[in-house]
N, C-alpha and C positions, 0 to 999 in steps of 0.2 A: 135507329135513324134519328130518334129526338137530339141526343145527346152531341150529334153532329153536327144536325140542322141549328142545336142550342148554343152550341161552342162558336157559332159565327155571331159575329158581334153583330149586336141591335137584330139577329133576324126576325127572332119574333116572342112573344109575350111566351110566355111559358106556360101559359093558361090560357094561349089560343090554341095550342095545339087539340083541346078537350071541347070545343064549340063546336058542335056538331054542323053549324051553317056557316065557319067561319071559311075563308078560302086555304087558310095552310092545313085546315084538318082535313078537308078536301082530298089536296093534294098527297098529304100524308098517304090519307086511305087507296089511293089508287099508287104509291110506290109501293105502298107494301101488301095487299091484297092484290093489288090487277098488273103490275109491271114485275115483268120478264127480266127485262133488262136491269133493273136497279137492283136487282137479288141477284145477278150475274157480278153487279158491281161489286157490291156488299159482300158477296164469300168471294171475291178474286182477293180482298187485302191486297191493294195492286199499291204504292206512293202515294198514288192521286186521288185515290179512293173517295175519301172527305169531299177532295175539291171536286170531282166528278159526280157527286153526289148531290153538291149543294148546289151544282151550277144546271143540274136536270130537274131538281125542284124547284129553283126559279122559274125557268123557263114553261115547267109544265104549270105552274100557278101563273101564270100570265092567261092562258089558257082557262083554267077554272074561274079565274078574275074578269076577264071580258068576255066568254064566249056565250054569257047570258044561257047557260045549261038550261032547258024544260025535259025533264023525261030521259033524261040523258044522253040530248041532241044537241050539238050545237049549232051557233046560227050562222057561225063566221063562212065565208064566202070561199073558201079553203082553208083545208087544214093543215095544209103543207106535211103531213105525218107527224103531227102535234098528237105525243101519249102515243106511238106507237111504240114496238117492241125492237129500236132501234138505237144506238147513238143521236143526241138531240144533234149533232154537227149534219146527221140526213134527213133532218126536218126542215126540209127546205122543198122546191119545187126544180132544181138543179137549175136556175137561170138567175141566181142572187134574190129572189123573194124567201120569206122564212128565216131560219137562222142560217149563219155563216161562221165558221170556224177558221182558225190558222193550222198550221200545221202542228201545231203540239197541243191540238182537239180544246183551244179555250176559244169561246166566243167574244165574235169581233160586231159581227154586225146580227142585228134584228131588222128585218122588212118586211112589214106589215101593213103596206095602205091599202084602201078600197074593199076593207075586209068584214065589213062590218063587226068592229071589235063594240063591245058596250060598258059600259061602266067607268070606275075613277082611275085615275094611272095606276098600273101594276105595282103592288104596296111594294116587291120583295126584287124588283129586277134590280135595285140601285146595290145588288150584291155582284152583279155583271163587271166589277172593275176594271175590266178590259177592253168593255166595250167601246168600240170605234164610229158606229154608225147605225142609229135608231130614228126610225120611221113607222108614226103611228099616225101617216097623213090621213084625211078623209076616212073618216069612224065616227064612232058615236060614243067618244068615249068624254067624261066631265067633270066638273067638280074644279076643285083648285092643281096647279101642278106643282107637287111638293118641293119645298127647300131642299129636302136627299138630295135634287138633280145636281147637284157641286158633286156627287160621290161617283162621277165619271172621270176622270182627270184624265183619260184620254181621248177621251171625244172628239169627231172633227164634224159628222155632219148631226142636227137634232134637227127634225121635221114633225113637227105638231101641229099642222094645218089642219082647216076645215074641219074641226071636231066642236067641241061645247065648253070648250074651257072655260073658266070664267074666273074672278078677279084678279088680283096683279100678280103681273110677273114677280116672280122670288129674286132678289137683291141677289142672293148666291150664285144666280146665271154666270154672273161673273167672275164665278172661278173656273169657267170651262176654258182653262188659259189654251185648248188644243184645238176650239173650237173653229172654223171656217167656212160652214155653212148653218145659221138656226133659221126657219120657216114657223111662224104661225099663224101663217094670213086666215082670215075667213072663221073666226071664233068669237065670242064673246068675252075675250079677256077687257080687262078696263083696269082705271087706276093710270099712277104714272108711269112711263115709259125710265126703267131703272136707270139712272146716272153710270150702275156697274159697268151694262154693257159693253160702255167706252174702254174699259180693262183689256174688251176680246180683240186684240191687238193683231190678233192670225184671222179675222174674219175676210172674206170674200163676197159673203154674200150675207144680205139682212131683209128679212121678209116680215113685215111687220101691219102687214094693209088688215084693212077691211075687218077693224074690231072696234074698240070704245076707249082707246087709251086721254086720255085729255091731258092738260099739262104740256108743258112745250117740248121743244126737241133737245135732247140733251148737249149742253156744248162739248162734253166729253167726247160727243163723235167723230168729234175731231179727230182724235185719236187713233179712229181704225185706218190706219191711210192705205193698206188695202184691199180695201171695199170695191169691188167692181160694181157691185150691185145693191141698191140702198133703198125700199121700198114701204113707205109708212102712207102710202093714199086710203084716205076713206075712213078715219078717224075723228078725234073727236078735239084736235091737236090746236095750238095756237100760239101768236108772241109772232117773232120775228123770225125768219130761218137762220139759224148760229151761223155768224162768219167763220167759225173752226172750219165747217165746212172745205171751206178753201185747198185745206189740208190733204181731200183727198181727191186726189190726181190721177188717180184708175177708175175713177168711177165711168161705168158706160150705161148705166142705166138711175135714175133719180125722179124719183116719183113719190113728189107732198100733196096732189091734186085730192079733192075730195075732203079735204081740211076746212070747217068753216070758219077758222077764227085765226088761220093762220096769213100772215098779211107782211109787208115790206118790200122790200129792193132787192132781190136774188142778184141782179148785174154782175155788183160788185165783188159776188161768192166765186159765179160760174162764166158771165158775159163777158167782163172787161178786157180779160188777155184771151181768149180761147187758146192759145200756145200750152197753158195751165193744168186744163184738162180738153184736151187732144183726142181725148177716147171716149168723152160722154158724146152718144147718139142718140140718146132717148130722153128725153126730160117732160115733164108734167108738172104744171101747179095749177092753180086756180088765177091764172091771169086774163082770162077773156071777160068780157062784160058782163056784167051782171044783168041778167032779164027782168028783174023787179025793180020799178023807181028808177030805172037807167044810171044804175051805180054805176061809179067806175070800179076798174077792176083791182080787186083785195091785193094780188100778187105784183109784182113787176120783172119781168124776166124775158128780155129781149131775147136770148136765143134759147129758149124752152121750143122743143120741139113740138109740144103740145099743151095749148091752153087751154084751160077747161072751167066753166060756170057751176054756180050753184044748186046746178042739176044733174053737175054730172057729164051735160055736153062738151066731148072734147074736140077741138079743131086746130086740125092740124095746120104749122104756120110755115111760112117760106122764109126761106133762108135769105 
């Protein structure tokens, strides 16, 4: 097994395999002591052999990587047949949670939220290069999310919500040129909001709330024009909102609310013509008055469906 798991570029130090507490030696020990199935692989010499081998070692090291092992329990919330004596494509719960396969048994998708997974992003999935859709929302997993993530090129949804992540986003996000949905509200990332982004030209949907990003909004975002959905509240964000904006004309949802430094004239982005954008029904900033010293209000945005104070109170406005 070494010599195949070793023949995949970058998968792992040649001298992790011997670390007795490292996660691939883990893994190792349980394909080739406690798995059924990977000794079925291994003397079938089938084509795929290799590839079937190294995409069950992935997937079972996500498992040894986050399941927070004691005794040799783990803690996750299901296990979906994670290390059973099965094909990893039947590691799933049969309702799209778990893994997902195509028909010619290569994985597409991984769903994993509300699982209590723990620890740093899985060092060895970014060998998954097929993957289409990874969801590791609401977990407890930390640390920084590595620059690898470019090593999906076909990517369309990434959801990294609610977990612990923390410092900046990797500049390489923006090579997920497949990508159409990213989520990572409700973490502690911080740092600038990547200029890359703007690259993800096929995005739909951008979920970016309720972390520590500071720095402004990038005018790159212009770029994505179809964005339906564009959500950076609750940050640490400021400057002006970029008139690129303008550019996107699908938007139905737009929410900068919860920004304390962010401040100007939204009108002329979203207000002016509503002919423009026809299809924003929800909008948010920080345009109501301020309760301290009876400021006036930071934002300006006459047809903001909802304006919201330095606390967070939002009120909704009539049309």
């Amino acid at each position: 097994l070494k010599p195949i798991l070793l023949g995949a570029p970058s998968f792992a130090n040649a001298l992790d395999f011997d670390v007795t507490h490292s996660v691939i030696f883990a893994t190792l020990y349980w394909l080739v002591f406690e798995d059924t199935e990977a000794t079925k692989i291994l003397n079938a010499d089938q084509p795929s052999r290799n590839f079937d081998l190294l995409q069950r070692c992935v997937v079972a090291s996500i498992s040894f990587s986050t399941a927070d092992l004691v005794a040799g329990t783990s803690n996750w919330r299901n296990q979906f047949n994670f290390l059973s004596p099965t094909s990893v494509c039947a590691w799933n719960d049969g309702n799209g949670l778990g893994v997902t396969c195509n028909d010619d048994g290569v994985i597409e998708r991984i769903i994993l939220p509300n699982n209590r997974l723990f620890g740093s992003f899985p060092p060895y999935i970014f060998h998954l290069t097929h993957l289409k859709e990874l969801d590791f929302s609401t977990n407890e997993l930390f640390g920084v999310i590595p620059s690898k993530i470019e090593s999906f090129p076909s990517l369309e949804t990434l959801n990294l919500s609610r977990n612990k992540f923390e410092g900046d986003l990797p500049t390489e996000i923006g090579q997920l040129q497949t990508l159409t949905s990213f989520e990572i509200e409700g973490g502690d990332t911080f740092g600038f909001i990547p200029s890359e982004i703007g690259l993800l030209v096929s995005l739909s949907s951008l979920n970016l709330g309720l972390n520590n990003f500071k720095g402004t909004i990038p005018t790159q975002f212009g770029n994505l024009v179809n964005l339906v959905d564009l959500r950076l509240n609750s940050n640490l964000l400021g400057g002006a909102v970029p008139t690129q904006l303008k550019n996107l004309r699908q938007l139905v949802t737009f929410d900068v609310s919860g920004n304390g430094m962010i401040s100007g004239n939204i009108d002329p982005i979203f207000c002016d013509d509503p002919t423009q954008h026809s299809f924003l029904t929800e909008s948010r900033s920080d345009c109501a008055d301020m309760t301290a010293d009876d400021q006036l209000p930071r934002v300006v945005c006459s047809c903001c469906t909802h304006c919201c104070d330095e606390i967070l109170v939002c009120t909704e406005q009539t049309p």
